[in-house]
N, C-alpha and C positions, 0 to 999 in steps of 0.2 A: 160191140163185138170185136173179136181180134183176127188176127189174120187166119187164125185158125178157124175160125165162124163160131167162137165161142160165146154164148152172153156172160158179160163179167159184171152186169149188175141192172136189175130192174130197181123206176123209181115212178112216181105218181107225181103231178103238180095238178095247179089249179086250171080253170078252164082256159081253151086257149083258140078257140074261133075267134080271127080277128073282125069277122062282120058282126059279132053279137059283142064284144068286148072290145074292140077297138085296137090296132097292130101292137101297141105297146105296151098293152095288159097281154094282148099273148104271146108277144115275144118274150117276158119277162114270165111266162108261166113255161116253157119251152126251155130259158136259160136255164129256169129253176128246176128242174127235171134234169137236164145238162148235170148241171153243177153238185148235184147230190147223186148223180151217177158215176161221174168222174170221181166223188167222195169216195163212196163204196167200192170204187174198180181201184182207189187210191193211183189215179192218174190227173195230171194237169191239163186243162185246156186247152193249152198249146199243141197237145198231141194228135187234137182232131183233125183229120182230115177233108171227112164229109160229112152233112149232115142231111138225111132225108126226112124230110116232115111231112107227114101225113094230117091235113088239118081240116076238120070242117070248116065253110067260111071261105074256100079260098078256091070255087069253081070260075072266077070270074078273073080272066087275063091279069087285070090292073089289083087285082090283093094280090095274088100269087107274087106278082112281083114289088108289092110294097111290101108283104113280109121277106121275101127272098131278101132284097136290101138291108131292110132290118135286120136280118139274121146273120147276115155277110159282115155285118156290126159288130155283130158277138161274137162271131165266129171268124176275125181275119183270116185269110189263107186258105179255107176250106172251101171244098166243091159243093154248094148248095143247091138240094131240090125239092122244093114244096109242090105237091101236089094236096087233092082232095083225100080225107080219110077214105071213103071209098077207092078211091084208084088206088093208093097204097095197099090196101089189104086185098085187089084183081093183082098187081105186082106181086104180092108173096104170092099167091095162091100158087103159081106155078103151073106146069100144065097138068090139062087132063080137066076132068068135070071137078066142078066144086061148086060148093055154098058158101056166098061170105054175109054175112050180116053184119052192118054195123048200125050198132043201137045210139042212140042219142037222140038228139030232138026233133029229127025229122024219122028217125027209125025207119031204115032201107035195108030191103032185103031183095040181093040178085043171085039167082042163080048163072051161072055160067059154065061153057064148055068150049073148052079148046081142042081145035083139033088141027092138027100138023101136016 
């Protein structure tokens, strides 16, 4: 996105739960998504500033912050936050009622409501 909250390129890679694949198969499915976004949006890596990553596999203190590290790797100089895929898609949701489902291999569906 840019500073305008524009998307300037969707990309796909491979699996990227580090507790099913191991921190260095998914940081490497993560850059690969990166790098072929940066492609399409025809910008360099160097321009990133932050990266948030939503990842299943990473509910537990000590991944979070093995891939945070890892990813701090790839990403010198940028503000890094790995959370679970679930929490990242409660963050977008924004306020107010909503349904997030995120499918994958434990297939979890929460309802939620916020109220202010």
């Amino acid at each position: 996105m840019n500073s305008a909250d524009q998307v300037l390129a969707r990309t796909f890679a491979g699996p990227s739960n580090p507790s099913r694949i191991g921190v260095e198969a998914a940081v490497h499915a993560v850059e690969e998504s990166a790098d072929l976004a940066l492609r399409d949006a025809g910008l360099e890596r160097s321009v990133i500033s932050a990266v948030g990553a939503g990842l299943a596999g990473t509910a537990k203190a000590e991944m979070r912050e093995r891939m945070s590290c890892a990813l701090q790797e790839c990403f010198p100089g940028a503000a890094i936050t790995v959370l679970t895929d679930l929490d990242a898609a409660l963050a977008a949701a924004g306020e107010g009622p909503a349904i997030i489902l995120v499918a994958g291999a434990l297939r979890r569906a929460i309802k939620g409501a916020r109220t202010t």
